[in-house]
N, C-alpha and C positions, 0 to 999 in steps of 0.2 A: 377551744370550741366548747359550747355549751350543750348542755342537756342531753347529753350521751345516753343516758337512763333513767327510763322512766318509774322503773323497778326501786325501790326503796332498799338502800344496804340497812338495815335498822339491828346492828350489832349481830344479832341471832345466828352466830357464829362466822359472820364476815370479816371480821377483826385478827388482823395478824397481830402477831407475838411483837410486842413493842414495851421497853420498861414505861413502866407509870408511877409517877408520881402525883399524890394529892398534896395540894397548896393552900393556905390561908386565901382568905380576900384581902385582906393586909399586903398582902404580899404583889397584887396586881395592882401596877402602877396607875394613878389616874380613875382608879376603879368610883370615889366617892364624888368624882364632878363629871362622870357620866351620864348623858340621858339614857336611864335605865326602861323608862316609859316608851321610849322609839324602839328599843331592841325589845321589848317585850308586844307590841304590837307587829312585830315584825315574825316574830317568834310566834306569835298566833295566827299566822296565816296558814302555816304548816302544821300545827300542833295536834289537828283533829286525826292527820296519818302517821301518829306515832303509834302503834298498837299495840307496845308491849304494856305489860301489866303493871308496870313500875312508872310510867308516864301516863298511864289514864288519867289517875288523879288529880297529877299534875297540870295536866290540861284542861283538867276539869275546873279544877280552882283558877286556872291561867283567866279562864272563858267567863267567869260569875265575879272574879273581884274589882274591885274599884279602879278606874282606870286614869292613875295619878302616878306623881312618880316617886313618892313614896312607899306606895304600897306595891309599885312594880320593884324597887330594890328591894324591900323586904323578901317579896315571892323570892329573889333568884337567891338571897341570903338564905331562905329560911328552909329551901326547897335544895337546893344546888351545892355541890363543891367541886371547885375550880380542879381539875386532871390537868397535867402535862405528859404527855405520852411523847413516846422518840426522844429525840437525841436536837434540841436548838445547838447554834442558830437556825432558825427557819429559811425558808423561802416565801418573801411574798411581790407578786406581781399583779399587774392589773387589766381589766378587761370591760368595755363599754357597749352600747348599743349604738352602732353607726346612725347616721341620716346621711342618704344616700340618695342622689338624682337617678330616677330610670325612666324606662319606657313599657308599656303592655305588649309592645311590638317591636320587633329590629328594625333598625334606623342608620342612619348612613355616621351618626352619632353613635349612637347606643346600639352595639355589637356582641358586648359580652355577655348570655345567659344565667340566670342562676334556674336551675332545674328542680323539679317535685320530686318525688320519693318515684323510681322505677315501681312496678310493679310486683315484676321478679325478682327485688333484691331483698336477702335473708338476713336478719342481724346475725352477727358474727362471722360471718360465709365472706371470704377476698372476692371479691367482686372486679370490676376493670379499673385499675391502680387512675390516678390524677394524669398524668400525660392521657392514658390513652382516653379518655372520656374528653380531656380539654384539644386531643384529635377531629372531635367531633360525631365519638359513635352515637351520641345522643339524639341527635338533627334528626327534623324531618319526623319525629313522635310524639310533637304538641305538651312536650314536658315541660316547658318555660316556662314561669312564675313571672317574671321580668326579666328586662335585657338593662344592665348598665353601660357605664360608657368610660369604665377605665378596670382594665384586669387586676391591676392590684387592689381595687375596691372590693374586687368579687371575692380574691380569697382572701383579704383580712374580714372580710364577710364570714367567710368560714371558720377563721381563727375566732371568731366571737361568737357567732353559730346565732343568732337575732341582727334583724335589723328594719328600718324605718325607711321607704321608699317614696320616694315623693314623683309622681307625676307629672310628666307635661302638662296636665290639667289641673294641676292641684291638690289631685286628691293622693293620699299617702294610704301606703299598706304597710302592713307591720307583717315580718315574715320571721318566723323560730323553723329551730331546728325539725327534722323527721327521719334523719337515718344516717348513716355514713354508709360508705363502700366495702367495708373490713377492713384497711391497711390501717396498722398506728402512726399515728401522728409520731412525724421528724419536725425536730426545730429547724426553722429556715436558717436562725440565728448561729448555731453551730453549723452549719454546711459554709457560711458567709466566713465565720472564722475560721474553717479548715482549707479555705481556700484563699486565705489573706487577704480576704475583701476589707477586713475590719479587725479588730480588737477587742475582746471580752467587754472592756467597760465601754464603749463606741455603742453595742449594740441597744436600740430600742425600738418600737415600732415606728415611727417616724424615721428611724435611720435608716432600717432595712427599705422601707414603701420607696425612701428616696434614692437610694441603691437601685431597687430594682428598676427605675423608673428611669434615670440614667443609663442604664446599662439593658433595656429592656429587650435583645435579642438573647444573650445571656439570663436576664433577668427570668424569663420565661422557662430554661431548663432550670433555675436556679428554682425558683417556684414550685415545678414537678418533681424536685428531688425529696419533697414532702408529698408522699402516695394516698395519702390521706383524703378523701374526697368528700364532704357534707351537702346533703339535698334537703330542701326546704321546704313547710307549709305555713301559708296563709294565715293566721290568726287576727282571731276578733276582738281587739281589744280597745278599750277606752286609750284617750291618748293619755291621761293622766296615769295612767299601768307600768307599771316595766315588765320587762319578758319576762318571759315564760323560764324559768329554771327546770331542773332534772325531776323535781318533786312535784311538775306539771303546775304550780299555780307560780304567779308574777314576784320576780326577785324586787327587794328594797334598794337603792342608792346606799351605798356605804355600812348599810347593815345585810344585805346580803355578801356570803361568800361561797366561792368554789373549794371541794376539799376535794380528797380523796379519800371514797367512801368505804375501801378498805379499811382505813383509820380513824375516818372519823363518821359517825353514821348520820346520815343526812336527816335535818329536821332540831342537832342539836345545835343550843347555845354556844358560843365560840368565844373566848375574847383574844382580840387580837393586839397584840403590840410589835407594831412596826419601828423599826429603827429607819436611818435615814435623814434624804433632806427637809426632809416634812412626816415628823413623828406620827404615828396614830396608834390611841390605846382607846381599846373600842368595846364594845359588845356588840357581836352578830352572830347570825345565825347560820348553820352550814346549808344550805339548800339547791346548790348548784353542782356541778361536776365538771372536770375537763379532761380531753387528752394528753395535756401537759402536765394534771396537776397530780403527782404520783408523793405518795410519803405521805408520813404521819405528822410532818413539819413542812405542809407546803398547801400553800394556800392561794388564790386569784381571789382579788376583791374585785365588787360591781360596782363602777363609777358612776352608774348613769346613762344617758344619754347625748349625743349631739357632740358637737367639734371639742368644745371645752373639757368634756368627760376622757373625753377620745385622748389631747395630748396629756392629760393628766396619770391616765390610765397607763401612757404606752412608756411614761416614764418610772415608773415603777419595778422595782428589781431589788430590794430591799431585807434585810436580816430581821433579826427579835425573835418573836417564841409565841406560839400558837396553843392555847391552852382552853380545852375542853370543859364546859358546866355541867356536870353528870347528875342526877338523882343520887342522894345520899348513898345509900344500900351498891347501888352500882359502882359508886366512884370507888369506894373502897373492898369492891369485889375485885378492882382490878388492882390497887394494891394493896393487900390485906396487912401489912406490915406497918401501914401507917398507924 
């Protein structure tokens, strides 16, 4: 699920104990036939809520120099050295922005709610776990953003935490995250393998959806065994935008990612090398956050939007090594040995 926090982890002593190593750019594969110009405009969407002392200038010169892609490799060369923090191989997995059929209203079709942010619910505070709200203590409080028309849509909804609603009438609303319940997020995916539904390499999003979808009497406690519950709002955005990430403005297709902001502090430079059936050595930038995404080697890429992003995304389970662009001075405060 997306955009857990809206609070910036921006290093200032959120950073657990993790060996670091600093690395050439030599040393990062693919680094020199990168478009350094898309991850550096991507990297400026963000850059103005960095606030530490050490990325001022940074951003400063980010926001006034020429915008080519020459001079965006130089910046990340000239400015930047690559950190590898933790222990690779990594974890990288993937995550999309649904398009999704509903309704403004329940419908003899369109039955299943997705709900606005209660009122009285507290960040951090357990609230009423996913069974007992999907009981229906909701009903009847005019909390309904839309009604879809397939349960498994609603909570892979949640496991992406955005998504693209299209209308009866044609018109489309774009809905981001606003709060969860308190419980942490449980993989569906381990509940499925502890109950020999499936097999470690079997699982992906399209395996589970089709499992549950199958088996939808069970499918349904299966579902709840994930207490986790996310409530949504509205947002105004152009359709040309992507969601809304944890840093509150709109993630990039394939240059935004999710980290875990203990490790890695959101807003910085990322490059990623994905191992797999379809390699990716990348530059992005950290801007997003998940319930699953824990570790200082673990990271959800943003595919985009729409069916295509969607299966692309739900196949994704992949190794390699996630490796940080710090500010000079910074990089080597964390490992001073180098």
């Amino acid at each position: 699920m997306r955009g857990l926090a809206l609070a910036l982890a921006i290093w200032a002593g959120t950073v657990m104990a993790a060996p670091a190593q600093v690395l050439d750019f030599a040393e990062l594969p693919d680094w020199d036939s990168d478009d350094h110009l898309a991850a550096l405009q991507t990297f400026l969407k963000t850059c103005d809520m960095l606030d530490q002392a050490d990325w001022q200038p940074i951003c400063q010169v980010a926001a006034t120099m020429d915008q080519n892609e020459a001079a965006a490799r130089d910046f990340f060369e000239l400015l930047f050295r690559p950190v590898l923090l933790g222990h690779p191989p990594a974890l990288f997995t993937g995550y999309y922005e649904p398009v999704l059929q509903g309704s403004p209203v329940r419908t003899a079709r369109f039955r299943y709610p997705i709900y606005r942010r209660p009122p009285e619910l507290r960040d951090g505070v357990a609230w009423y776990d996913r069974a007992t709200i999907e009981s229906g203590i909701l009903r009847g409080r005019g909390l309904e953003i839309a009604w879809l028309d397939d349960p498994v849509e609603v909570f892979f909804l949640h496991i992406q935490g955005s998504g693209r609603i299209q209308m009866p009438d044609g018109q489309v609303i774009r809905v981001g995250y606003a709060g969860r319940n308190g419980y942490p997020y449980r993989s569906i995916g381990q509940v499925l393998v502890a109950r020999g539904a499936m097999t470690p390499d079997q699982l992906s999003a399209q395996s589970i959806a089709a499992w549950v979808r199958a088996n939808p009497s069970v499918g349904a406690q299966v579902l709840n065994q994930n207490p986790s519950y996310i409530f949504f709002r509205k947002l105004g955005l152009a359709e040309s935008e992507g969601p809304i990430g944890a840093m509150g403005r709109s993630i990039t297709p394939m240059r935004s990612v999710a980290v875990d902001p203990d490790f890695v502090p959101l807003g910085t430079p990322v490059w990623v090398e994905k191992t797999g059936a379809n390699p990716i050595n990348r530059l992005m930038v950290a801007q997003d956050t998940g319930g699953a995404i824990k570790g200082a080697q673990r990271a959800d890429i943003f595919f985009g939007s729409g069916q295509a992003a969607g299966l692309a995304a739900g196949e994704i389970k992949d190794g390699g090594r996630l490796v940080m662009l710090l500010p000079i001075d910074r990089a080597f405060s964390l490992a001073p040995d180098e």
